[in-house]
C-alpha positions in Angstrom: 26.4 -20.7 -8.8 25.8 -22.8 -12.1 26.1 -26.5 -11.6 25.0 -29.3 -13.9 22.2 -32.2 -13.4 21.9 -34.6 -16.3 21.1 -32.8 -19.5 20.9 -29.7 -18.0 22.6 -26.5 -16.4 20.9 -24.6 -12.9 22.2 -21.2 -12.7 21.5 -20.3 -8.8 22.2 -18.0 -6.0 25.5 -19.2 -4.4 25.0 -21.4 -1.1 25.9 -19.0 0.9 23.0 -16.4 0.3 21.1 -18.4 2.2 22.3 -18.0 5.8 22.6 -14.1 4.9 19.0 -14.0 4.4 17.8 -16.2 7.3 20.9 -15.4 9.7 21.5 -12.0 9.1 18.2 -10.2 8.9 16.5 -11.3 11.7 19.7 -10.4 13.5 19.8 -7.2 12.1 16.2 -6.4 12.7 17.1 -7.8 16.9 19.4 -4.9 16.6 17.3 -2.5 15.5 14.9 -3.1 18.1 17.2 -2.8 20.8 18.7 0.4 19.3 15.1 1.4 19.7 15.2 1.3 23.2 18.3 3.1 23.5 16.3 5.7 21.9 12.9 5.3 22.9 13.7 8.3 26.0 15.2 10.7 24.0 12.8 10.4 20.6 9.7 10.6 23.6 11.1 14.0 24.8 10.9 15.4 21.8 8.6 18.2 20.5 6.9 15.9 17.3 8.8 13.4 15.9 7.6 10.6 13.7 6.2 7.5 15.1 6.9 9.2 18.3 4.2 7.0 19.7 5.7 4.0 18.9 8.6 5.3 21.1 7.0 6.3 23.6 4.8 3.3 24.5 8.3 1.8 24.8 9.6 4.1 27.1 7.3 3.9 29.7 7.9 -0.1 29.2 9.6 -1.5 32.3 12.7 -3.1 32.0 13.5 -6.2 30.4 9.8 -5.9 29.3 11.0 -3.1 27.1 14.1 -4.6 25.9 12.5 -8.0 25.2 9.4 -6.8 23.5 12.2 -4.4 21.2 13.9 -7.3 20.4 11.0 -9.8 19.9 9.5 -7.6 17.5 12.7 -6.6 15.4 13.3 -10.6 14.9 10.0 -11.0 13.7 10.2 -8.5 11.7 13.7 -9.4 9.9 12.0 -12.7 9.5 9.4 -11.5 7.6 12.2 -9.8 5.5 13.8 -12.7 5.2 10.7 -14.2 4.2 10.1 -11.9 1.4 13.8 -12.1 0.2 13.7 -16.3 -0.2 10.5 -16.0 -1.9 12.1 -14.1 -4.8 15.4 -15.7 -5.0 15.5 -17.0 -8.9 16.6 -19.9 -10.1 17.4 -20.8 -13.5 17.5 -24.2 -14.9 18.8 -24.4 -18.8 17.9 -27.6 -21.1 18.1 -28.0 -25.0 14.4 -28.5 -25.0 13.6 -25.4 -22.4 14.5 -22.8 -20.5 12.8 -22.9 -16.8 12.7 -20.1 -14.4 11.8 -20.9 -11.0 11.3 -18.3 -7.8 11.3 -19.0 -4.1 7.7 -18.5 -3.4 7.0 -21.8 -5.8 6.3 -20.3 -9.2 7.8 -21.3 -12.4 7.6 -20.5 -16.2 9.1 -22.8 -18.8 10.2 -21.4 -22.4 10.8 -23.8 -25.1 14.3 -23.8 -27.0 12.6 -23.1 -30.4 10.7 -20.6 -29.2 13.7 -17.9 -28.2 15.6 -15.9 -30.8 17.5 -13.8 -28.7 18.2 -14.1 -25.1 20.1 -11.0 -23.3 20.6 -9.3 -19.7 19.1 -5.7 -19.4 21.1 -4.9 -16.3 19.8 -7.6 -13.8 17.3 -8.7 -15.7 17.3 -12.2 -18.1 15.2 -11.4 -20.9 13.8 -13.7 -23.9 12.6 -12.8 -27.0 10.5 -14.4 -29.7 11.0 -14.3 -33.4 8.9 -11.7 -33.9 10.5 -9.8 -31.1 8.4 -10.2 -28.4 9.0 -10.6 -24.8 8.6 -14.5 -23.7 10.3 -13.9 -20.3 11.8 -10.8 -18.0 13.2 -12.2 -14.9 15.2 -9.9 -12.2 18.3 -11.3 -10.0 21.4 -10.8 -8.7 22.4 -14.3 -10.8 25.6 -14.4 -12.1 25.3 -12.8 -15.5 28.4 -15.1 -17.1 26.7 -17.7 -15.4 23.8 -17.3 -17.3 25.2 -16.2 -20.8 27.5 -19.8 -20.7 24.7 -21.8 -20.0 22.0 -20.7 -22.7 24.9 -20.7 -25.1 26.4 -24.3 -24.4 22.7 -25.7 -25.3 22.6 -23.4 -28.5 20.4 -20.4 -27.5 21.5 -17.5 -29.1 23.1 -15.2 -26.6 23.3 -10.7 -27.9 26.4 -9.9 -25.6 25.4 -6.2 -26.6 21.9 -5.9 -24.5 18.7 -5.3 -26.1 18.9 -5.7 -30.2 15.3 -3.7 -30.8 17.1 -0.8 -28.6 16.7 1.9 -31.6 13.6 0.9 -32.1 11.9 1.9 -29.1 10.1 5.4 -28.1 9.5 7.5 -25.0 5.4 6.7 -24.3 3.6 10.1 -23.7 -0.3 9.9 -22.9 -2.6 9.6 -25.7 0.6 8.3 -28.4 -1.5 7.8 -31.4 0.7 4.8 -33.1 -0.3 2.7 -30.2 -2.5 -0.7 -30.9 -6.6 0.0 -29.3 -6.2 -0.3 -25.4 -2.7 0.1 -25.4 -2.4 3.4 -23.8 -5.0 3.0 -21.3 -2.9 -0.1 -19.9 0.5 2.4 -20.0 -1.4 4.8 -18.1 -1.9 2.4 -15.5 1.1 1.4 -15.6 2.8 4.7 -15.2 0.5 4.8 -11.9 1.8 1.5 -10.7 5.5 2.6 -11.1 5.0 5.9 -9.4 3.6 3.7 -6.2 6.1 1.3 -6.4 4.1 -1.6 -7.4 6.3 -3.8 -8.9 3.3 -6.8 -9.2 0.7 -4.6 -11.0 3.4 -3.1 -13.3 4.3 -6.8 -13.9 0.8 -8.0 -14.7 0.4 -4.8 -17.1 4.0 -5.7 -18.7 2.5 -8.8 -19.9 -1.1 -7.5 -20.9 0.8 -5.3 -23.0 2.6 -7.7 -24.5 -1.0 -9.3 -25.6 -1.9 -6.1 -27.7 2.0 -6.9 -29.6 3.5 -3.7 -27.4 6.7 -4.4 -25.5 7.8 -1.7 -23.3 11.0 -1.2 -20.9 11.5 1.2 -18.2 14.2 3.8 -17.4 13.5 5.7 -14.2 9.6 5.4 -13.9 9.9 6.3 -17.8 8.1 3.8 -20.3 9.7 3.4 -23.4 7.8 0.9 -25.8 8.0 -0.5 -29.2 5.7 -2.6 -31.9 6.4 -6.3 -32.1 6.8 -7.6 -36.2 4.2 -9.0 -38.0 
C-alpha cells in the first residue's frame, strides 16, 4: 500500500495483512491442536514416532481436558507467530531529505537523500548503495516492489530497474581468499556458520561488520559472494 503524508510517501503492507496475521494464525494454530487430538491415539500406538510423548500425555488426557489443553496451547502458540510476523512487518517512509525504514518490533534506520547512488530490489529485498558502492541499507519484505521503485523515484533517488549494478563484479568467497581486506575472511567464515543454522540476526550483524572492512557480500543459496567497495 503507498499512501502520501505531507512531503512524503509510506510504502506499507496493505491493511488487510493485519487480520491475516492476528486472525488467522492463532486460528490456524487452534486447529492444529485439535488435529492433535484426533491423532494423539493412533501416533501413541505406534512403535517410535517423533514427539511421541507429546502425544501420548495427550491421550491419556480426559476429555474436554484434552481437547481444551490442545486448543489452548495451539492459540498461544499462533499467537506467538503472529507475534513474530508483526514484529518484522516493514514499513517504508520516502522523503527528499531521507529514506526511513521502520519494522514492527520498533526499530528504524534513516538514510539521507544525498547519501544514496543507487537504490534497487534484489528479489524482496530494498537495497541502498553509496557512492562508493557500499551497502547503506538491505531490508526484506513482501512490499510492493512498484510501490517502492515510484516512490524513491518521485523524490529523485535514482532507481537501477535492472537489479544490482556491481553484479559482474562480485566473486564466489572460498576460505582463506587472499584479496580479502585483514579480518575479512574470519567474519565470512562465521558467517557461512550462521547461514548454515539459519541465523538470519548473526548473519545480519556480520553483513554489516563486513561492510566496515569495505567488503559487501550477497548470498545465493547459503553461497557468499562478495566484492571490494571503491576507493
Amino acid at each position: 500500500m503507498v499512501g502520501e503524508l505531507r512531503n512524503e510517501t509510506v510504502v506499507s503492507e496493505p491493511r488487510w495483512v493485519w487480520p491475516l496475521i492476528w486472525i488467522s494464525f492463532p486460528v490456524l494454530g487452534a486447529g492444529v491442536g485439535w488435529l492433535l487430538t484426533l491423532a494423539a491415539g493412533w501416533v501413541a500406538d505406534l512403535p517410535a514416532a517423533p514427539f511421541q510423548g507429546v502425544f501420548e500425555a495427550v491421550d491419556g488426557m480426559a476429555e474436554p481436558y484434552a481437547t481444551a489443553v490442545a486448543l489452548g496451547v495451539g492459540l498461544l502458540a499462533g499467537l506467538a507467530l503472529a507475534y513474530l510476523g508483526a514484529r518484522e512487518v516493514l514499513t517504508v517512509t520516502v522523503s527528499g531529505a531521507e529514506v526511513t525504514l521502520a519494522r514492527g518490533d520498533g526499530s528504524t534506520r534513516s538514510v539521507t537523500r544525498t547519501a544514496v547512488a543507487v537504490a534497487y530490489l534484489d528479489g524482496k529485498q530494498l537495497v541502498l548503495l553509496g557512492r562508493a558502492g557500499e551497502e547503506l541499507a538491505r531490508e526484506k519484505s513482501d512490499l510492493d516492489g512498484s510501490g517502492l521503485r515510484e516512490a524513491l523515484r518521485e523524490y529523485g533517488y535514482p532507481w537501477h530497474d535492472g537489479g544490482d549494478p556491481y553484479r559482474d563484479e562480485y566473486r564466489r568467497w572460498v576460505p582463506d581468499t587472499p584479496d580479502l581486506p585483514p579480518g575479512a575472511d574470519a567474519l565470512l567464515k562465521a558467517r557461512a556458520k550462521a547461514l548454515e543454522k539459519g541465523d538470519g540476526d548473526d548473519a545480519a550483524d556480520l553483513r554489516a561488520e563486513l561492510g566496515k572492512l569495505g567488503v559487501v557480500v550477497r548470498d545465493e543459496k547459503k553461497r557468499q559472494y562478495w566484492r571490494a567497495v571503491r576507493s
